[in-house]
C-alpha atoms as one frame of an Amber mdcrd trajectory, in Angstrom:
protein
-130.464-101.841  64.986-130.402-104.702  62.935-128.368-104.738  59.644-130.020
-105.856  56.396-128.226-107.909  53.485-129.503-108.092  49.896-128.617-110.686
  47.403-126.822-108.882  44.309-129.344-108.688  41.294-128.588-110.643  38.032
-127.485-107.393  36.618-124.593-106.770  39.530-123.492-110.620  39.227-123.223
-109.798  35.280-121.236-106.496  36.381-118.773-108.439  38.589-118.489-111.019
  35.973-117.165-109.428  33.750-114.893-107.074  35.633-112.931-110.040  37.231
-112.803-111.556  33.718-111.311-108.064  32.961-108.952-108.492  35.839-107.735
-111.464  34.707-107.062-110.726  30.686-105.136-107.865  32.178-102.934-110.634
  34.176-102.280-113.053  31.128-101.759-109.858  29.184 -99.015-108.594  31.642
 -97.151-111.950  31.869 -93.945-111.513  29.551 -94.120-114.121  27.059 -91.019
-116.692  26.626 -88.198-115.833  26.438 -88.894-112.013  27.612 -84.666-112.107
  28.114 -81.858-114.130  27.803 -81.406-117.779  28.697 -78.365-119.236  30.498
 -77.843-123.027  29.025 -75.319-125.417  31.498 -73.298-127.263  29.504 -71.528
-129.147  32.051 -68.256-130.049  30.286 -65.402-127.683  28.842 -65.520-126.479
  25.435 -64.539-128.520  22.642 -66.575-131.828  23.700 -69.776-133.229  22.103
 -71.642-131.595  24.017 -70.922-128.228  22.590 -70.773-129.437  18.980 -74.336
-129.945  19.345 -75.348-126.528  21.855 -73.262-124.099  19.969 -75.182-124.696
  16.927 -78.792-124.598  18.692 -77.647-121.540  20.653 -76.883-119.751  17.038
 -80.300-120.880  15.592 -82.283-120.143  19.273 -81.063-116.853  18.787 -81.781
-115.960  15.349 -85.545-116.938  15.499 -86.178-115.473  18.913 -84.185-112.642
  18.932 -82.812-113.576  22.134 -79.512-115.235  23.410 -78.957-118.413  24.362
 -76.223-117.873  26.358 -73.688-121.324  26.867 -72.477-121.677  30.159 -69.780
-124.423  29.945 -69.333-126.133  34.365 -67.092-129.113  33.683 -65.247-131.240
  36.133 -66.472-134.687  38.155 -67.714-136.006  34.715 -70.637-133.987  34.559
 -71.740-134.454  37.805 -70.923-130.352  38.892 -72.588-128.243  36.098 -75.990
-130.890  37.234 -75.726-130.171  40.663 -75.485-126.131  39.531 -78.056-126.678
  37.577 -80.112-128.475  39.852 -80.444-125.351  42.147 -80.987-122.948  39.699
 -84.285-120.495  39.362 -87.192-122.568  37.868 -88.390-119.912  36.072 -87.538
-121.487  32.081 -84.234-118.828  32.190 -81.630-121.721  33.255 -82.129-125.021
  31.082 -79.459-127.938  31.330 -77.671-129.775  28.454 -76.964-133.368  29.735
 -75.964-136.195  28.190 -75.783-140.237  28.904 -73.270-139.661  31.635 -75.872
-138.622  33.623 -77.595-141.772  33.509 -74.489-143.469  34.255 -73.484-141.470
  37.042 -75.709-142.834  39.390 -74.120-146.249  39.284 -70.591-144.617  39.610
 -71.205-141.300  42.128 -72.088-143.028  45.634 -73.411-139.708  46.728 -74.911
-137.088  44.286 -76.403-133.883  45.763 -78.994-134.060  43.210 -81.507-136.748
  41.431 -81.483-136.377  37.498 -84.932-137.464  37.443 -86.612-135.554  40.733
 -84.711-132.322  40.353 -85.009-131.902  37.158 -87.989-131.981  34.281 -87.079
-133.799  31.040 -87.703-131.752  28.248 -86.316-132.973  25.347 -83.908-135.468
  23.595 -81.406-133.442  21.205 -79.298-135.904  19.570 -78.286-139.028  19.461
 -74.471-140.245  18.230 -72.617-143.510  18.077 -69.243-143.824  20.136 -65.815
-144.230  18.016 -62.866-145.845  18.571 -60.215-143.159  17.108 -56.933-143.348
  17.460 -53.742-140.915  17.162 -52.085-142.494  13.699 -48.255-141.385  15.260
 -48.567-143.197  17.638 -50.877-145.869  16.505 -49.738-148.556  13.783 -53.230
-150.197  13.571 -55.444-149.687  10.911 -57.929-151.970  11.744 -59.479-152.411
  15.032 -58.248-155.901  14.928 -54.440-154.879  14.636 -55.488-152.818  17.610
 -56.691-155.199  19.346 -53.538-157.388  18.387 -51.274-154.707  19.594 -53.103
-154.317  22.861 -52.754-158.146  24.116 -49.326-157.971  22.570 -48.426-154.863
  25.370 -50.987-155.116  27.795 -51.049-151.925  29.731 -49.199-149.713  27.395
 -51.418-148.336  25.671 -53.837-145.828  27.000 -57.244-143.608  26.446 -58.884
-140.796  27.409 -62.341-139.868  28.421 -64.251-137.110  29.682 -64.051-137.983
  32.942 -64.882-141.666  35.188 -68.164-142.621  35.255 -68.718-140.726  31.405
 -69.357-143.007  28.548 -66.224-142.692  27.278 -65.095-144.476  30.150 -67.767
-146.836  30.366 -66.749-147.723  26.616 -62.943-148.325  27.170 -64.218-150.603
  29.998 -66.461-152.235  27.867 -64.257-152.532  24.901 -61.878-154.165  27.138
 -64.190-156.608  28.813 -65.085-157.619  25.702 -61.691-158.218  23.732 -59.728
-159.228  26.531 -57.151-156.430  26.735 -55.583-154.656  28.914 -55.265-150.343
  27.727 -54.810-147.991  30.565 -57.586-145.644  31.254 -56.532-141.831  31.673
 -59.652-139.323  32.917 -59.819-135.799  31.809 -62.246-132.714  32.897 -64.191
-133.095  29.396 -63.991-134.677  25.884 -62.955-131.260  24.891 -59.510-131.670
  27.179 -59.219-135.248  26.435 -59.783-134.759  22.179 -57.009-132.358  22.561
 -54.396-134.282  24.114 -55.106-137.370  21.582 -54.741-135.004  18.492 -51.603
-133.686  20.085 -50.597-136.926  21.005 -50.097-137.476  24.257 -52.719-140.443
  24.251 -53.480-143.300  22.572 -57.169-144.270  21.854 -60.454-142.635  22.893
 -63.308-143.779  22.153 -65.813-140.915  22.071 -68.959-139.554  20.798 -68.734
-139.192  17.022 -69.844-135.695  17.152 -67.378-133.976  18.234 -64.364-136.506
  16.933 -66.317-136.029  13.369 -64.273-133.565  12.075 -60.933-134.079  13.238
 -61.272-137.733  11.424 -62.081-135.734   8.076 -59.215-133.426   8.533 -56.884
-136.913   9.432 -55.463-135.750  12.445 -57.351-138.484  14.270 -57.964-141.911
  12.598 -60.957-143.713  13.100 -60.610-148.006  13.305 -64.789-148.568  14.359
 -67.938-147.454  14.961 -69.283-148.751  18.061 -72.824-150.389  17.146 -74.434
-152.994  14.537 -73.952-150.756  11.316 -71.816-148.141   9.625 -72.919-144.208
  10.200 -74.236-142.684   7.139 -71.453-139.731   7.799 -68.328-142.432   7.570
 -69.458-145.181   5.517 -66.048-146.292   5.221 -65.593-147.211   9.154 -66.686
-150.753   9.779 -69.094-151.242  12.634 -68.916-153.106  15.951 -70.551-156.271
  14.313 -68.027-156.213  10.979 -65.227-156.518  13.415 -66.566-159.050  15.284
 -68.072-157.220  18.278 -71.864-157.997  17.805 -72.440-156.948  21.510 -70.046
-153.735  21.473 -73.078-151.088  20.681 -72.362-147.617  23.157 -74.471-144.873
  21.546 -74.199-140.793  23.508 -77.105-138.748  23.686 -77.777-135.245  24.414
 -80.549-133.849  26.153 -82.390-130.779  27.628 -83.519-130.632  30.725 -85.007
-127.929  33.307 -85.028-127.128  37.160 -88.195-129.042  38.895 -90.528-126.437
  39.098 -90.372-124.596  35.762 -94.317-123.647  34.373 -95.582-126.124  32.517
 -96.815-123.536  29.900 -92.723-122.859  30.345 -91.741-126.007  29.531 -93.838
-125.991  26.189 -92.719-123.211  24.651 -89.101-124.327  25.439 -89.873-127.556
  23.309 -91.697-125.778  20.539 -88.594-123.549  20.084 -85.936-126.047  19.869
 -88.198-128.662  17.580 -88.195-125.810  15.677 -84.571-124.879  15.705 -83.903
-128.513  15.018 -86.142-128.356  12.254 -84.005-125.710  10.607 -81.744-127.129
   7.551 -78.331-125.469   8.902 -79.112-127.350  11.874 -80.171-130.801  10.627
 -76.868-130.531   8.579 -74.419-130.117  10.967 -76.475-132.806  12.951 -76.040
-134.943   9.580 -72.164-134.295   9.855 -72.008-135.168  13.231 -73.050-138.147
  12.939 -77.200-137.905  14.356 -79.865-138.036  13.970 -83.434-135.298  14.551
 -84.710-137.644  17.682 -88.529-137.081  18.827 -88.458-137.830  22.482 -90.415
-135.297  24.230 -91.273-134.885  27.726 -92.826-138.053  29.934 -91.331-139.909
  26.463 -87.822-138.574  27.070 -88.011-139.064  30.354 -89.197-142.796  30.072
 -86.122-143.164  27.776 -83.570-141.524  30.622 -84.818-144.410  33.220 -84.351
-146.637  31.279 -80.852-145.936  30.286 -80.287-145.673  34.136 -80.870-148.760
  34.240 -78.995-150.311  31.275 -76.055-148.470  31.998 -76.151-149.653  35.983
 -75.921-153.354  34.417 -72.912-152.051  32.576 -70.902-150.252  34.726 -71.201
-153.806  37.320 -70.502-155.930  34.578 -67.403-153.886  33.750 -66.122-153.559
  36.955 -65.630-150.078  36.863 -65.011-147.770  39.458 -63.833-144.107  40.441
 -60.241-143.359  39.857
């Protein structure tokens, strides 16, 4: 017995047309849209840093216009090198997102042997801010007023006096080294686990100098328990007009700026990805936001995506000229 086979009429093609189409509108309809539940951010410093005077206030603002938590998870320690390699491994599923910063475009030049690759682990998302560095100083224990008495003080003791940073290989680091190179001094470099830590100790006085991200020194020069002698770059910051600038002092090639960015797990949906932009354009849109950003010392940047990502190569690649210029190394 032979079997027969009929080709479907138009009518049953139309039928099964339409039910897959049903099929699928059920599908998109079932997927939970973003963020369906809270979202873990790695911030991979300490609290108290730059870092978190930046993702504290998003995190606030994330949550009141979704209605769900942004939820700061601070992994410091090997300058930012340990909360990236968590992050690195985490679910790609637009639940973990990653708060880096410019040390992770240095760290490549200074960390012979990361577990992870900044820009094939991960999927730039978004640039957050953007800050100047400062050269502050703890006025107890600190004479100068100007960076040039600093300076002046520096060759006068070479070695005695010292600064924090985050962490080797951070840009606080990078900038001592720099500022060094550059004025021909001599100030003894002390690493910490985070700005947050290192902040701290200068304000209590157990260092010297830092010279750190103006965001999170920003209000500990208005409340004068830090004094700030320059602003690393080729003009004053709208926030302190009365610190000079790199180029007033005589330090046309002394610019060090530190950025913040967002990143996520290689992997995460690019319809993921998207709605994780829209939401913190818009946060960063919001006036609380873009006047604590204002106080801090930033700007609103507009670096988005293969943009952002164009900007973190090539900030590898400055910041690998610096760091063998400089001479600097682990500690």
């Amino acid at each position: 017995m032979t079997d027969t086979f009929s080709a479907p009429s138009r009518r049953d093609l139309l039928r099964m047309a339409a039910a897959s189409a049903a099929v699928l509108s059920g599908a998109v309809r079932a997927q939970p849209a973003w963020p369906a539940k809270p979202v873990t951010m790695i911030v991979p410093f300490p609290a108290g840093g730059g870092t978190d005077a930046f993702a504290r206030p998003l995190s606030g603002q994330f949550t009141k216009q979704t209605g769900q938590t942004l939820i700061i998870d601070n992994r410091g320690g090997a300058g930012g090198t340990l909360g990236a390699s968590i992050a690195s491994k985490g679910a790609p599923d637009g639940y973990l997102l990653f708060m880096g910063a410019v040390h992770h475009a240095i760290a490549p030049s200074v960390y012979p042997k990361l577990d992870y690759d900044i820009e094939k682990d991960f999927v730039p998302l978004l640039l957050l801010a953007n800050v100047p560095q400062v050269v502050v100083v703890n006025p107890k224990r600190v004479s100068a007023n100007t960076i040039q008495e600093f300076i002046a003080e520096a060759k006068r003791t070479p070695g005695k006096l010292n600064y924090a940073s985050a962490g080797a290989g951070t840009s606080h680091h990078l900038a001592g080294e720099l500022f060094k190179l550059q004025t021909g001094t001599f100030i003894t470099h002390i690493p910490y686990r985070g700005a947050g830590p290192a902040l701290a100790d200068l304000i209590s006085g157990n260092v010297d100098v830092m010279f750190d991200g103006l965001g999170s020194s920003a209000q500990h020069i208005k409340s004068g328990h830090i004094k700030a002698l320059m602003v690393a770059g080729a003009q004053r910051n709208p926030a302190f007009p009365n610190v000079p600038c790199a180029r007033e002092a005589g330090l046309p090639d002394y610019t060090v700026t530190t950025w913040y960015g967002l990143w996520a797990p290689k992997g995460t949906p690019a319809a993921v990805q998207t709605r994780i932009v829209d939401e913190m354009k818009k946060a960063m849109a919001a006036d609380e936001l873009k006047t604590i950003w204002a106080n801090n010392g930033s700007e609103v940047p507009n670096l988005v995506g293969p943009q952002y990502g164009a900007f973190v190569n090539s900030e590898i690649k400055r910041w690998a000229g610096v760091v063998k210029a400089s001479g600097a190394k682990l500690e």
